[in-house]
VOPAGU-2260 file (C-alpha; in pm, 1 decimal, decimal comma):
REM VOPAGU-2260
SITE   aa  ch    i         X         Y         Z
SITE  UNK   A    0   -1006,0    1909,4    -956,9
SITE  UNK   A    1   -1204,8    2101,2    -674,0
SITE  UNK   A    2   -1013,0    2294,5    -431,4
SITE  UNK   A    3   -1189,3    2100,0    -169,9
SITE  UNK   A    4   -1078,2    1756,7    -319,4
SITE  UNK   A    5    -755,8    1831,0    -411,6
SITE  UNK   A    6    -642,0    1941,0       5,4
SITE  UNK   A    7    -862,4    1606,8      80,4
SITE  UNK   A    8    -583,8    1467,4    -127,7
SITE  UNK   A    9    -316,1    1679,1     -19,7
SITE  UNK   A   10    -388,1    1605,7     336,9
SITE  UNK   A   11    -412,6    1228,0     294,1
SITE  UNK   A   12     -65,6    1237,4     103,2
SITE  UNK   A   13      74,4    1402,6     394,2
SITE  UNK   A   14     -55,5    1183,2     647,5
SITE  UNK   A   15     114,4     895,1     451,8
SITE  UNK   A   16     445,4    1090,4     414,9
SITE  UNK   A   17     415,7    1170,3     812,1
SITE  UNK   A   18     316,8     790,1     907,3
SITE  UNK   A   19     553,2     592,9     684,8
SITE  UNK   A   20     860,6     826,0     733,5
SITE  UNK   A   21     858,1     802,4    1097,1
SITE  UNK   A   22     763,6     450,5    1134,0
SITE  UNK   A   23    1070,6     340,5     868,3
SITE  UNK   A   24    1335,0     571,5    1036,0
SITE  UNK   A   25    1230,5     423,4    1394,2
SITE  UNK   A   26    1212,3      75,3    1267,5
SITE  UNK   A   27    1611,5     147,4    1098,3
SITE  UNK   A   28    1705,7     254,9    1440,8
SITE  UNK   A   29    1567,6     -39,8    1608,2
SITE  UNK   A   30    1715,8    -263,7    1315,5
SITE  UNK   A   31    2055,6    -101,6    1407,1
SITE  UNK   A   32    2023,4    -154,1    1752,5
SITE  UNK   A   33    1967,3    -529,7    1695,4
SITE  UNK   A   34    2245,5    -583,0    1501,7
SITE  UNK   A   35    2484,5    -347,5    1766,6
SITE  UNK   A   36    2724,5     -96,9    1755,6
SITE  UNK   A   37    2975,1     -98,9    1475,1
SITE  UNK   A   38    3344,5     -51,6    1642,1
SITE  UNK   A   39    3522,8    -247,7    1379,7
SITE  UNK   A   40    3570,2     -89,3    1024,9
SITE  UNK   A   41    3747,5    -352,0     849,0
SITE  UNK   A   42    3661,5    -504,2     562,5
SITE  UNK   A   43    3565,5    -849,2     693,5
SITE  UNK   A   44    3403,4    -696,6    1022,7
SITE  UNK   A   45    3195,8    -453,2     784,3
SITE  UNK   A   46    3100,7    -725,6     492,4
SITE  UNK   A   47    2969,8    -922,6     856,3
SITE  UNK   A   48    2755,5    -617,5     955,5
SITE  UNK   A   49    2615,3    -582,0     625,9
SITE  UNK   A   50    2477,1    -928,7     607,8
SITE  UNK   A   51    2342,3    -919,4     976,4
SITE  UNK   A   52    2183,7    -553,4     863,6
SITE  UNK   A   53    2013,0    -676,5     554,3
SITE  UNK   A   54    1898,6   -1021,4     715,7
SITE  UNK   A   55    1698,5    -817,5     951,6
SITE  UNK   A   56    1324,6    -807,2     931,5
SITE  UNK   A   57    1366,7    -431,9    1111,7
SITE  UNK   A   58    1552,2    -291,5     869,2
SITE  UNK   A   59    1330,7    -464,9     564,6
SITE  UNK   A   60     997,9    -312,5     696,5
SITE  UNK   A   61    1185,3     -15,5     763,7
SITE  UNK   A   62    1299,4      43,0     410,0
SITE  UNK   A   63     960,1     -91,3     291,3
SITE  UNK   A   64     747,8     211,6     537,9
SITE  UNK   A   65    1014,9     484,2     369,4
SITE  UNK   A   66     952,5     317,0       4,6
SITE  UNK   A   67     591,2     446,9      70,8
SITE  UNK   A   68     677,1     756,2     225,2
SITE  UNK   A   69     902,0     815,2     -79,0
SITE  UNK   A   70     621,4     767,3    -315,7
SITE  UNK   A   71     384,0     970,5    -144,8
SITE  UNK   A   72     628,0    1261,1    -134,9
SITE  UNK   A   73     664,1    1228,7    -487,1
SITE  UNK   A   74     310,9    1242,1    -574,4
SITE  UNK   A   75     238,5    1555,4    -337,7
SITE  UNK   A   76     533,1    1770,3    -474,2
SITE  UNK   A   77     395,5    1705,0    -799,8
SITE  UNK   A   78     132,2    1941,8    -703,0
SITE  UNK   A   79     150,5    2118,9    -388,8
SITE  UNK   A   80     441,7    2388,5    -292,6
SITE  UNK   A   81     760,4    2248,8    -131,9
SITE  UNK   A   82     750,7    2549,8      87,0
SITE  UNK   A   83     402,1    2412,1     208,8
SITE  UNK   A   84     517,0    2060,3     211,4
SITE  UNK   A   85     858,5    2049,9     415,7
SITE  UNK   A   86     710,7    2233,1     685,3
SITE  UNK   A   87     377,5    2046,5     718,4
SITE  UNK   A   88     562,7    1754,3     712,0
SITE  UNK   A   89     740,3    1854,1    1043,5
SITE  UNK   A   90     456,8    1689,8    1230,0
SITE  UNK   A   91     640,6    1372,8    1177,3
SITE  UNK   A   92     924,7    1514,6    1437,9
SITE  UNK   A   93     619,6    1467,0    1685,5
SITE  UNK   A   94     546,4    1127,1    1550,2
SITE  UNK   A   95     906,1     996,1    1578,0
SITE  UNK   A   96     914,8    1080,8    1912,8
SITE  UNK   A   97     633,4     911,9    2056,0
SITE  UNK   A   98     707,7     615,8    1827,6
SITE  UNK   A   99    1032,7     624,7    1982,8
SITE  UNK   A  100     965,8     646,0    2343,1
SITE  UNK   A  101     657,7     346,0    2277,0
SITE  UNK   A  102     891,1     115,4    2046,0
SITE  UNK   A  103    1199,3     182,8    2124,8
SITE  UNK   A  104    1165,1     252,1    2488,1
SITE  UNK   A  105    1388,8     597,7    2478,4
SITE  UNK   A  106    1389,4     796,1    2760,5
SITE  UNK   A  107    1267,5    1157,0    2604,7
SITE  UNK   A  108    1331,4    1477,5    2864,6
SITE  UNK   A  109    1091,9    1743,8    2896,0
SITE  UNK   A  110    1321,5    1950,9    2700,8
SITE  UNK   A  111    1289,9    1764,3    2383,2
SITE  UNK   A  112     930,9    1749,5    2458,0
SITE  UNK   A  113     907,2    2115,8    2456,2
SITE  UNK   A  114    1074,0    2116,1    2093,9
SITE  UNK   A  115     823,4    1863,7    1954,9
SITE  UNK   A  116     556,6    2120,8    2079,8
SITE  UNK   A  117     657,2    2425,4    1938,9
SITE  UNK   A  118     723,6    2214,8    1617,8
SITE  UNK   A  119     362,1    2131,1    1586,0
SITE  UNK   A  120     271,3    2489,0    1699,2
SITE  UNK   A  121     470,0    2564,9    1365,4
SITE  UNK   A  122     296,1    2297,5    1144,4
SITE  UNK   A  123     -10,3    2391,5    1261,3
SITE  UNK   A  124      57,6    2771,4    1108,6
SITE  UNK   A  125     152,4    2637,0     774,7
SITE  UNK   A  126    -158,5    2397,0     812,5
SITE  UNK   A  127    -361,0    2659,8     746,7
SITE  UNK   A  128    -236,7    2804,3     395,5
SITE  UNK   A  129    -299,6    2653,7     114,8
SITE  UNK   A  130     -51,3    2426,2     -38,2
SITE  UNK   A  131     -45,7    2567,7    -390,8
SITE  UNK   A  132    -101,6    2903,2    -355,2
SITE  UNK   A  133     129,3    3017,4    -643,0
SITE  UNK   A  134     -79,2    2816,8    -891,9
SITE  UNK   A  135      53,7    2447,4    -958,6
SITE  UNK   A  136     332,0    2567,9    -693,3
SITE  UNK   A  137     531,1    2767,4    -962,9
SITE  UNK   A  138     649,6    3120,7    -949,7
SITE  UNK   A  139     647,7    3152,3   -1317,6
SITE  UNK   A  140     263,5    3101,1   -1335,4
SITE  UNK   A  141     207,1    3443,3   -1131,1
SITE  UNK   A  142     442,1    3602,3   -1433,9
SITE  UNK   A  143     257,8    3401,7   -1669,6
SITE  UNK   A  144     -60,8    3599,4   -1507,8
SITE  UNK   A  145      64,5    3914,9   -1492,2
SITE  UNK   A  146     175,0    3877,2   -1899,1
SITE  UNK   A  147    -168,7    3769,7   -1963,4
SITE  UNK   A  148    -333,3    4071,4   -1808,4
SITE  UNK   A  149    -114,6    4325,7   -1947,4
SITE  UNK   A  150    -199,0    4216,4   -2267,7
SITE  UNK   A  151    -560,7    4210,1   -2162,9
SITE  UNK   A  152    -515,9    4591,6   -2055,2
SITE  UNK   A  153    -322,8    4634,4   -2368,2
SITE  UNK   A  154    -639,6    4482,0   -2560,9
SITE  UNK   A  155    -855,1    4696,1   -2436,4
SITE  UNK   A  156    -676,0    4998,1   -2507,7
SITE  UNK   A  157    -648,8    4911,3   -2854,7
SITE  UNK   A  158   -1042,1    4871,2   -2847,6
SITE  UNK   A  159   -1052,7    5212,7   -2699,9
SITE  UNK   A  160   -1189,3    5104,3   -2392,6
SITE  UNK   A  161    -892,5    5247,5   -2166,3
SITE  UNK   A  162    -756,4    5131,1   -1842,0
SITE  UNK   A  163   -1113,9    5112,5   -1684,3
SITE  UNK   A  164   -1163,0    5434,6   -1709,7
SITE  UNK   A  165    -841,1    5574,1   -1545,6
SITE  UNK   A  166    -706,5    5857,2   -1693,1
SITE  UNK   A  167    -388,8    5810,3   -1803,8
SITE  UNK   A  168     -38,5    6123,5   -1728,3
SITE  UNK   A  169     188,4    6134,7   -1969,1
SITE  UNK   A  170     541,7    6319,2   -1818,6
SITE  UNK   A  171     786,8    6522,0   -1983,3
SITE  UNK   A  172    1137,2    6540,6   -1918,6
SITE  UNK   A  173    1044,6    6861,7   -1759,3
SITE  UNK   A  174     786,4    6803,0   -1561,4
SITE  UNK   A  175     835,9    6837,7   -1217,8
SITE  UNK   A  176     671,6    6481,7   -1146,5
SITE  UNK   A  177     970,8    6377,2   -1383,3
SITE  UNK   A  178    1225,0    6464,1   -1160,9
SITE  UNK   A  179    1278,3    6123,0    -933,5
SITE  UNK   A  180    1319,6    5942,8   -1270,7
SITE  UNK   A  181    1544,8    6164,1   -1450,3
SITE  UNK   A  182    1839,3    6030,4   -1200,8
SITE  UNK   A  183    1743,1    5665,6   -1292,3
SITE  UNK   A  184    1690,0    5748,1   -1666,9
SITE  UNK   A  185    2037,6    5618,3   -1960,3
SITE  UNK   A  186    2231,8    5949,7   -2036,4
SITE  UNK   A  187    2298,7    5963,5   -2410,0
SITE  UNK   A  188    2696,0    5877,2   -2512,9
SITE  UNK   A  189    2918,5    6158,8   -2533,4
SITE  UNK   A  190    2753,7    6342,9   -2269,6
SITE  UNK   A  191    2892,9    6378,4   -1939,9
């Protein structure tokens, strides 16, 4: 797939993620709030707030918006870094907050505003790298490309064709140059 397609993708994957997570948390809080605070914790009081709960069309579309949001998490982990994904994600903080003040009517103080700003400040940094940089957004596929051009090096200097045309120093134990790795280098047994 073509670098350009594949952050089309990426990019569309995170919109979802951003869109459905923060509309299906708001719409659980405003579920919640429908249904009222919780003060008794019996049994019979709680088995009456769980069928109020999941009677509610809130909570329903709520769990519904983070089904999606699940799904498209799923699909853009498969390929892009979590390190890239968590953070661009964040964006969603942003989201939550204007959903919250529009549909839930919350009161947000410029404070918290502030937060939401630097937050986006942050996305926007991590925006701008690309989301699989490590290669299919392992580690072990840099070590699987250093192995494969050590043996390519090796190769060549089999062929005779040398390290492209470095020369290569061979040190003695007594070389001066030696001397930093003599400290790190095994001491044979019965020596002290």
């Amino acid at each position: 797939m073509s670098p350009k397609r594949l952050r089309t993708k990426t990019y569309l994957l995170l919109a979802l993620m951003v869109l459905f997570g923060s509309l299906g948390n708001v719409l659980l809080s405003r579920g919640m709030k429908e249904t009222g605070e919780i003060l008794d914790f019996s049994p019979l009081a709680l088995a009456a707030v769980f069928g109020k709960v999941f009677t509610n069309g809130s909570i329903w579309f709520g769990i519904s918006s983070l089904l999606i949001f699940f799904v498209s998490y799923l699909l853009l982990l498969s390929w892009a870094d979590f390190s890239y994904v968590q953070p661009a994600s964040a964006v969603g903080y942003a989201l939550v907050a204007l959903l919250g003040y529009f549909m839930l009517g919350e009161f947000i103080p410029l404070t918290r505003w502030t937060g939401v700003v630097l937050i986006c400040a942050g996305v926007a940094l991590v925006g701008r790298t690309d989301p699989s940089p490590s290669g299919r957004g392992r580690r072990g596929s840099q070590r699987a490309g250093a192995r494969e051009a050590q043996a390519r090096q090796g190769e060549a200097s089999r062929n005779g064709e040398g390290p492209r045309g470095a020369e290569l120093e061979t040190l003695t134990p007594a070389s001066p140059e030696a001397a930093p790795y003599r400290a790190c280098a095994p001491r044979p047994k019965g020596r002290g």
